[in-house]
C-alpha positions as CSV (number, residue, x, y, z in Angstrom):
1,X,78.7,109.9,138.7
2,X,76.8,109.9,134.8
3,X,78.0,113.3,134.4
4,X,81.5,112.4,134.6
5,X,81.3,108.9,133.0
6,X,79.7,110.7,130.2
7,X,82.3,113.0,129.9
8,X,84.3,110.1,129.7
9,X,82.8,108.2,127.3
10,X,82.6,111.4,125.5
11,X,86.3,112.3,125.5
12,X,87.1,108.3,124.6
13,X,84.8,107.9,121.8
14,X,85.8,111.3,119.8
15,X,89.5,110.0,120.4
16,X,89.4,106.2,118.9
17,X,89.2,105.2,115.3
18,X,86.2,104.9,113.7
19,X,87.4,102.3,111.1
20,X,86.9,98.8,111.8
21,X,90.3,97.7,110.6
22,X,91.9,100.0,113.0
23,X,89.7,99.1,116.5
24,X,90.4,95.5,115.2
25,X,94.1,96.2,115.4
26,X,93.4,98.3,118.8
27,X,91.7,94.7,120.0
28,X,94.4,92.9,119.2
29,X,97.4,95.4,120.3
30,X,95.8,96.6,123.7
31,X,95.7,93.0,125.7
32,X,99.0,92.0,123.7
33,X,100.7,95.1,125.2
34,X,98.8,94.7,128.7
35,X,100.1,91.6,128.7
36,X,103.5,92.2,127.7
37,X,104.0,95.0,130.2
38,X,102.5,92.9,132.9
39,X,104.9,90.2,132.4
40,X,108.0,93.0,132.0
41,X,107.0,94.0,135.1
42,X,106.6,90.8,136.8
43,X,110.1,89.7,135.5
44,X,112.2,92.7,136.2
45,X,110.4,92.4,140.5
46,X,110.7,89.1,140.7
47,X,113.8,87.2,138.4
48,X,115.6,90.3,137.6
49,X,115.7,91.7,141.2
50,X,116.1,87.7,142.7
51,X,119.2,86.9,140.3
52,X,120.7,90.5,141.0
53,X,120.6,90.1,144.8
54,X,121.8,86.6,144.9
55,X,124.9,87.8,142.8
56,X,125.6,90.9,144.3
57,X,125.3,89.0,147.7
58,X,128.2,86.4,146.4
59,X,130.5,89.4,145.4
60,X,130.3,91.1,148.3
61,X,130.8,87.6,150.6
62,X,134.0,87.0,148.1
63,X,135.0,91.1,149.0
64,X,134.2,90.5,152.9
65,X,136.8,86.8,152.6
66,X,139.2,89.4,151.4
67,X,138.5,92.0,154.3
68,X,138.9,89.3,156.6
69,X,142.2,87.9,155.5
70,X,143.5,91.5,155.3
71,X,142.7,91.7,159.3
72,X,143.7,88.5,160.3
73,X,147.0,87.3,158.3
74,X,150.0,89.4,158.8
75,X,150.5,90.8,155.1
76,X,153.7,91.9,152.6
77,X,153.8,95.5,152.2
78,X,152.6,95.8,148.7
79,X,149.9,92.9,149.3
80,X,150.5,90.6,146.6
81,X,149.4,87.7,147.9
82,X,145.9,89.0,148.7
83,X,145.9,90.3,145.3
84,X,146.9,87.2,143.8
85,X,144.4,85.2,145.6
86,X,141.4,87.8,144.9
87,X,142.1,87.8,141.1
88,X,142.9,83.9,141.1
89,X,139.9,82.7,142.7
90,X,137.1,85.4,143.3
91,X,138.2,87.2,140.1
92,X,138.5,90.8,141.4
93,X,140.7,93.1,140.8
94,X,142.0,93.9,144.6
95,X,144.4,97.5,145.3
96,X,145.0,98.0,148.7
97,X,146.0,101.7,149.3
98,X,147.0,104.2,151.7
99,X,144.4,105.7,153.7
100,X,142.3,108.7,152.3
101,X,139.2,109.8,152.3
102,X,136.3,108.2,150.0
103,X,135.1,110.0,147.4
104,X,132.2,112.3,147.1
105,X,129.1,109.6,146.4
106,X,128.6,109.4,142.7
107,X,125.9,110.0,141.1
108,X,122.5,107.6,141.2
109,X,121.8,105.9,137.6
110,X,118.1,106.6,136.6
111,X,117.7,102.4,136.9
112,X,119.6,102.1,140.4
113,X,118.6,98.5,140.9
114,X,122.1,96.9,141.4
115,X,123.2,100.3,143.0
116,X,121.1,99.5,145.7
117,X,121.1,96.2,146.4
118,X,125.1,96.6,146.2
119,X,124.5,98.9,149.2
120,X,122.3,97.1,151.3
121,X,124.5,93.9,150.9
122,X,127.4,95.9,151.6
123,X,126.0,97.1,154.4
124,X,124.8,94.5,156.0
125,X,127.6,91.9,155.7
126,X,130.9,94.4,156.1
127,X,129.2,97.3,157.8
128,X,132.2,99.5,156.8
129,X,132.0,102.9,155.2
130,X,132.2,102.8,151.7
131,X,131.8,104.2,147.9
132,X,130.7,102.4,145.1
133,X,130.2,103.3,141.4
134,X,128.0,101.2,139.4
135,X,127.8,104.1,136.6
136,X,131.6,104.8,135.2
137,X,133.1,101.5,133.3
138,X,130.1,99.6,131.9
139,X,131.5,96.4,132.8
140,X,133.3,97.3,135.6
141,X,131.8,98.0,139.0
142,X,134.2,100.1,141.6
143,X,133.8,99.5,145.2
144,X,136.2,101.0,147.9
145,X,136.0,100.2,151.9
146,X,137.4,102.3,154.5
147,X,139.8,99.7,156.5
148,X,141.6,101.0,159.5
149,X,144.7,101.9,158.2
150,X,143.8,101.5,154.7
151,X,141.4,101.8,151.8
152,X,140.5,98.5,149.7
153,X,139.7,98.9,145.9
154,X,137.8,96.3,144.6
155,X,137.1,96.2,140.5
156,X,134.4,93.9,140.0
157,X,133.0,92.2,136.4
158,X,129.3,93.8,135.7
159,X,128.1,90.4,135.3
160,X,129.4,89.3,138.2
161,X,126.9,91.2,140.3
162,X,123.9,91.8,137.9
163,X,122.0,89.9,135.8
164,X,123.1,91.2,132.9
165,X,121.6,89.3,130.4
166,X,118.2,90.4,131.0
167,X,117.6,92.3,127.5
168,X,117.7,88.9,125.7
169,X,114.8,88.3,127.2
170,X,113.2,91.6,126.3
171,X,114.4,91.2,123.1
172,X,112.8,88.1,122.6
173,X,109.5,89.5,123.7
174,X,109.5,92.5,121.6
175,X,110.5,90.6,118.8
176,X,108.2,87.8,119.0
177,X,105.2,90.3,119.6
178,X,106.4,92.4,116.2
179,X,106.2,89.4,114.5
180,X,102.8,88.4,116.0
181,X,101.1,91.7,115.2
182,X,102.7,91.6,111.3
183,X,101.0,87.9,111.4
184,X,97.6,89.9,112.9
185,X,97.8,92.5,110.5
186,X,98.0,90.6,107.8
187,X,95.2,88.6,108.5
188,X,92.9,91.4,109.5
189,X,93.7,93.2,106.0
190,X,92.6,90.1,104.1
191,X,89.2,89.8,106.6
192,X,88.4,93.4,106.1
193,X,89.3,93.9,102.7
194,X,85.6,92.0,101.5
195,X,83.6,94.1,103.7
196,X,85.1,97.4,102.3
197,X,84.5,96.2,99.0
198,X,81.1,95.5,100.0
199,X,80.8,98.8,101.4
200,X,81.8,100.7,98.1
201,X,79.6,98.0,96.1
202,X,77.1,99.5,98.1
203,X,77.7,103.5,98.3
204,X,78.5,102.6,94.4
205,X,75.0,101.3,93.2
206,X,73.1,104.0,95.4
207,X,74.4,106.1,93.3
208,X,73.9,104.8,90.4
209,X,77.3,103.1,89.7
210,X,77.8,99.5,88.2
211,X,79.1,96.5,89.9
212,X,83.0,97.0,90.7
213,X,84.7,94.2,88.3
214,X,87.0,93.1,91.3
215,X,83.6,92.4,93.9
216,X,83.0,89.2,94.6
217,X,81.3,86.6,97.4
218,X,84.7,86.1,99.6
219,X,85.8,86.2,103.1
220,X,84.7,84.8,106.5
221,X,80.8,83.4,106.6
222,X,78.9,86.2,108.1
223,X,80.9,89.0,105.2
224,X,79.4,85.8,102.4
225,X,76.4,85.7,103.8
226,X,75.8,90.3,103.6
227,X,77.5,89.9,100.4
228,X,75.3,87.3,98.6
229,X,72.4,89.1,100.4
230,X,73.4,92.4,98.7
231,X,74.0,90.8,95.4
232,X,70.0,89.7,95.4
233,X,69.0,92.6,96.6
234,X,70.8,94.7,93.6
235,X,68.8,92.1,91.5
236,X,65.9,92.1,92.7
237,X,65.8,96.4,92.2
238,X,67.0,96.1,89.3
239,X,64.4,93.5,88.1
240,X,61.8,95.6,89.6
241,X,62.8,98.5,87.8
242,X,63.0,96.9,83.9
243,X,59.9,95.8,84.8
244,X,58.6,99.1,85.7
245,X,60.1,100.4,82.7
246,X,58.8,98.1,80.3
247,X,55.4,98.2,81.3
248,X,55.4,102.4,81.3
249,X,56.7,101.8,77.9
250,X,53.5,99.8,76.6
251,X,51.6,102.6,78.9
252,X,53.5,105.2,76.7
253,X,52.5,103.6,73.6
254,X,48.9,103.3,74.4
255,X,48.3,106.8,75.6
256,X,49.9,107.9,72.8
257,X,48.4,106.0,70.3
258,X,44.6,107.3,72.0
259,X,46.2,111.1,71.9
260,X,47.2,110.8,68.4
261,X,43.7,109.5,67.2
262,X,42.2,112.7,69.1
263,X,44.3,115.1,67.2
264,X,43.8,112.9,64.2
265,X,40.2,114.0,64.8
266,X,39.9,117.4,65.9
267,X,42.2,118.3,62.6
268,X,38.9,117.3,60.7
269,X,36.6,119.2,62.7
270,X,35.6,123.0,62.2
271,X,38.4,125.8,63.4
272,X,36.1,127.3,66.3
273,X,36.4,127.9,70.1
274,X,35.3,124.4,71.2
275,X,38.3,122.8,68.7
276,X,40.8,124.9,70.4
277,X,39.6,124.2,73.6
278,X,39.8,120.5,73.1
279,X,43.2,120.9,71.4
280,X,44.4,122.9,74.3
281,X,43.2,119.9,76.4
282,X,44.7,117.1,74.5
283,X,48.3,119.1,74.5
284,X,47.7,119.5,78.5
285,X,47.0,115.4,78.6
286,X,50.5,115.1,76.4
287,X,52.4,117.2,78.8
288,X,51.1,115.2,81.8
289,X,51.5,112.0,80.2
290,X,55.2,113.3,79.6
291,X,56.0,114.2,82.9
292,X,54.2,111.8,84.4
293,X,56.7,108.7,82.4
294,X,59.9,111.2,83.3
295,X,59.1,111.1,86.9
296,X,58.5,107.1,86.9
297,X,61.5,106.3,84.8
298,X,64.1,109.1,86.4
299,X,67.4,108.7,85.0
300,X,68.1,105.0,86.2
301,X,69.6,103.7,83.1
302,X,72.4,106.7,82.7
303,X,75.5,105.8,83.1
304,X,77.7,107.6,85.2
305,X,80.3,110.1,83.8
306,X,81.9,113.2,84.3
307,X,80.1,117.1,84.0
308,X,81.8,120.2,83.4
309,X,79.5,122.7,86.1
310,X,81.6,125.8,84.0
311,X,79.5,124.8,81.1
312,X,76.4,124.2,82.2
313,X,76.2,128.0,83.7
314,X,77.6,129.3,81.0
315,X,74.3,127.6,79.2
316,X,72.3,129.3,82.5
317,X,74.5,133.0,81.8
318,X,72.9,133.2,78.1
319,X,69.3,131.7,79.0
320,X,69.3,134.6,81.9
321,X,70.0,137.1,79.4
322,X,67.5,135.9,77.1
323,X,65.0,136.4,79.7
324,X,66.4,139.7,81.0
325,X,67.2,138.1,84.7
326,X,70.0,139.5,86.3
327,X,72.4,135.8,87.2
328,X,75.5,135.1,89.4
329,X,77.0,132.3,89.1
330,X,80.6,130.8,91.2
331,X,81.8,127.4,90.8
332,X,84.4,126.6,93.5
333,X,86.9,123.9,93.3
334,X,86.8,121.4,90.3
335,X,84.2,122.1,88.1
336,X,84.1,118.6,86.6
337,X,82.6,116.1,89.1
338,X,81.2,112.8,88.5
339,X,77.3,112.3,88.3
340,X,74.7,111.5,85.7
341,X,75.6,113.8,83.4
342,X,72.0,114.2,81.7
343,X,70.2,113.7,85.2
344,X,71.9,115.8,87.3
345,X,71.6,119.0,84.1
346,X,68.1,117.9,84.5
347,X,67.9,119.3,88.0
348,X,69.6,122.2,87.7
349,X,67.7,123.3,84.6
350,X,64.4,122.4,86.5
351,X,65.7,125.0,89.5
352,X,66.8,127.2,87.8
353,X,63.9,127.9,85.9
354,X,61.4,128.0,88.5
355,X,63.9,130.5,90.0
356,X,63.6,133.1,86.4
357,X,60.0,132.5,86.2
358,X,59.9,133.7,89.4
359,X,62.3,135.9,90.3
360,X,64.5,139.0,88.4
361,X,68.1,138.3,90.2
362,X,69.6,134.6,90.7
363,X,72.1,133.4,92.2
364,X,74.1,130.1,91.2
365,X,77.0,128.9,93.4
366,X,78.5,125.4,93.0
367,X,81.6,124.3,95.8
368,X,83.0,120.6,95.7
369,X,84.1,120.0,98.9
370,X,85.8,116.6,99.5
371,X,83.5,113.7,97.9
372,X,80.3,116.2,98.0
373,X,79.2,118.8,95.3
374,X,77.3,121.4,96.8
375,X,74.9,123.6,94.3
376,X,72.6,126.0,95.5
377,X,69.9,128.2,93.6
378,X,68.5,131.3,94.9
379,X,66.2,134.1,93.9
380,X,64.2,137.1,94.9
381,X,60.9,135.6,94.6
382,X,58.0,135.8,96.2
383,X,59.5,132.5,98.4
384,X,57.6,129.8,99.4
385,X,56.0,129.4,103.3
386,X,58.4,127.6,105.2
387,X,55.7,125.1,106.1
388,X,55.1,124.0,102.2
389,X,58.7,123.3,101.6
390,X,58.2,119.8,101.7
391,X,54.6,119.6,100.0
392,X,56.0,121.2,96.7
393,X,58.5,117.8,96.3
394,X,55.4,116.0,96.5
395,X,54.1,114.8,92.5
396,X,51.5,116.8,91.2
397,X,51.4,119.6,93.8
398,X,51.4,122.8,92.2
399,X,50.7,126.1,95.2
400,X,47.9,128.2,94.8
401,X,50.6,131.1,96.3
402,X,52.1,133.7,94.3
403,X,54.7,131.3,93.6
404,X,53.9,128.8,91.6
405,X,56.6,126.2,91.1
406,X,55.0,124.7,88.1
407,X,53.1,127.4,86.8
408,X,51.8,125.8,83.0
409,X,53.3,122.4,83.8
410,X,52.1,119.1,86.2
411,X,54.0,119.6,89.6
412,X,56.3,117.1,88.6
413,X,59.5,119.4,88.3
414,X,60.7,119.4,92.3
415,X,59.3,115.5,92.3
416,X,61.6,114.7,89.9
417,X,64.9,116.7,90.4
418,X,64.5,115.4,94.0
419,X,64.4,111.9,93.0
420,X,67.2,112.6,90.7
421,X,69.2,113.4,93.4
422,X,68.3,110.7,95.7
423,X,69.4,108.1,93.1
424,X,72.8,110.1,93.4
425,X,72.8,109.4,97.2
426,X,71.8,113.0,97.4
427,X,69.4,115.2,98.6
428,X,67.4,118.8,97.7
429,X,66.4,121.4,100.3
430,X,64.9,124.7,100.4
431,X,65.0,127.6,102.6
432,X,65.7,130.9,102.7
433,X,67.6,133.0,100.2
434,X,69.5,135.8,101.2
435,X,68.4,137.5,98.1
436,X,65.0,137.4,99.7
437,X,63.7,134.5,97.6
438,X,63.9,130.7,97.9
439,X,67.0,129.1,97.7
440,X,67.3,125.3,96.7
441,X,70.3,123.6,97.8
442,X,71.4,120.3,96.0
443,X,73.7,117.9,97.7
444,X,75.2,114.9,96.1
445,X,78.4,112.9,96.4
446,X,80.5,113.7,93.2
């Protein structure tokens, strides 16, 4: 039995709505129709089949009274008086005619509910052949009965046999429960408008975004309560990170100052081999020292705006031929998105030039698809070994391989063009180019 009740579960939970506001309404709806239809139902078996046969049963005792006076009292040829007495005081419409056969039976109505209990009654009580229609003359119901020597017509009112006013009833029930699921809807929009704000608050400051103007602590207790817990936890980050950047700030200056004081000093020593070594040195501890304070501090404090991706490879297009690399590039869709401007350059520049140092024919193809931007990079490099994909991301990894990714730098440049990304709510991967290289493949929402 789990194999089908998987399928099951399977089949149901591809099929419902994902959103809360909708399975909320679904909540709501679902035991409101349930209960609806099971009191329809109960109605229309039990008062609308009750009233229907107690009528129906009165018309056809007030059409058998007329029978029986027909067979019993000697009549006037044209039957006035019987019709004068059915209209009078049963309030049918009585035509006694020749004999003739009965028509052909008419045809059932789709909802035969008086149709049949007009039969059974009329059978059981007169137990005369006879032909009704209940379909023809919406107010009027037609019944004829074979006599002996003659054939009585019998007009009847609708309402006389049926309980006509049943669809006040349904009308009253469909109409109170549209009004009762406006009243829910209402009320559900207004309880899950906060926690959709909340939600883009949050997609909003993963990515780097500032605080919507229109958030703020509303709503039922337990939307207040994730609400005011978000709100200090956007502090708290945020504290932690102007702290972080101050205190690389006074690290900067230090280090500097120190760095400064040894060039101060080798500029007064004698031009030989040592002095350029210790220059060389001193330049490779201000490179680290830079990319070391560039991977700490990211790109935090950028604001958001929009990039135009047909400008930045048209920058890519003339370094390439510069270099004498071979470049494609493709931008697909809208090539301005929305991202860090400076940040996000940042991480293409830093792929895209391990890609030319390594590689003689690139590959650049951007495609915005939805609320995603899609970049990837690929060359025909030497690659990197699918099992050190993730170790070059690491800071201050640089491969022994015949790729180096940071060949004259620190190993910072995948570090921090993955941590770029991540602040966007993005990600980096590598794999395999179909160039025969490496291809790095940037995803971010945009």
């Amino acid at each position: 039995m789990r194999g089908p009740l998987r399928r099951l579960r399977r089949f149901f939970s591809r099929r419902t709505p994902k959103g809360l506001y909708a399975r909320s309404l679904i909540i709501i709806i679902a035991p409101m129709v349930l209960l609806q239809s099971v009191v329809a139902f109960v109605f229309m078996e039990r008062h609308w089949q009750t009233v229907t046969q107690r009528l129906s049963t009165a018309v056809v005792q007030d059409i058998a009274a007329v029978i029986d006076i027909i067979d019993t009292y000697p009549q006037d040829a044209d039957f006035a008086q019987v019709t004068r007495i059915a209209r009078d005081a049963l309030r049918l419409n009585v035509l006694v005619l020749p004999p003739e056969p009965l028509p052909a039976p008419a045809p059932k109505p789709f909802f035969n509910i008086l149709d049949g209990i007009l039969s059974e009654e009329i059978t059981s009580q007169i137990n005369r052949p006879f032909w009704i229609d209940t379909v023809g003359e919406s107010r009027i119901v037609e019944i004829r009965i074979q006599l002996p020597d003659h054939v009585l017509r019998v007009f009847a009112p609708r309402n006389s046999a049926y309980a006509s006013n049943t669809h006040i009833f349904l009308l009253w029930m469909v109409g109170t429960s549209l009004v009762l699921l406006l009243i829910a809807i209402l009320f559900l929009r207004n309880q899950i408008r906060p926690i959709q704000k909340l939600a883009e608050a949050a997609d909003g400051f993963g990515r780097g975004q500032p605080m919507p103007p229109d958030f703020r602590v509303r709503g039922a207790s337990e939307v207040r309560r994730a609400s005011l817990a978000f709100i200090q936890m956007r502090d708290r980050i945020e504290r932690q990170i102007e702290q972080r950047t101050q205190m690389l700030n006074g690290v900067s200056h230090d280090l500097r100052t120190v760095l400064t004081r040894f060039r101060l000093q080798l500029a007064i020593m004698e031009d030989n081999e040592d002095r350029r070594e210790l220059e060389h040195d001193v330049d490779e501890m201000g490179r680290m020292l830079e990319g070391y304070l560039a991977f700490a501090k990211g790109e935090a404090g950028e604001d958001v705006g929009e990039l135009d991706l047909e400008r930045v490879f048209a920058k890519f297009e003339a370094d390439a031929a510069l270099h004498g690399v071979a470049i494609e590039t493709d931008v697909s869709g809208d090539p301005s998105v929305t991202v860090r401007p400076a940040g996000f350059t940042r991480i293409l520049n830093n792929l895209v030039a391990n890609a030319m140092r390594h590689g003689s024919h690139l590959r650049v193809q951007a495609r915005k698809d939805g609320r995603w931007l899609t970049v990837s990079v690929e060359d025909d490099g030497p690659g990197i070994p699918a099992e050190q994909r993730e170790e070059v991301f690491k800071p201050f990894v640089r491969l022994d391989e015949a790729r180096n990714i940071d060949a004259g730098g620190t190993g910072l440049g995948l570090a921090i063009a993955r941590d770029i990304a991540r602040s966007h709510g993005g990600d980096i991967l590598l794999s395999d180019s179909s160039l025969g290289g490496l291809k790095a493949m940037v995803r971010v929402p945009a």
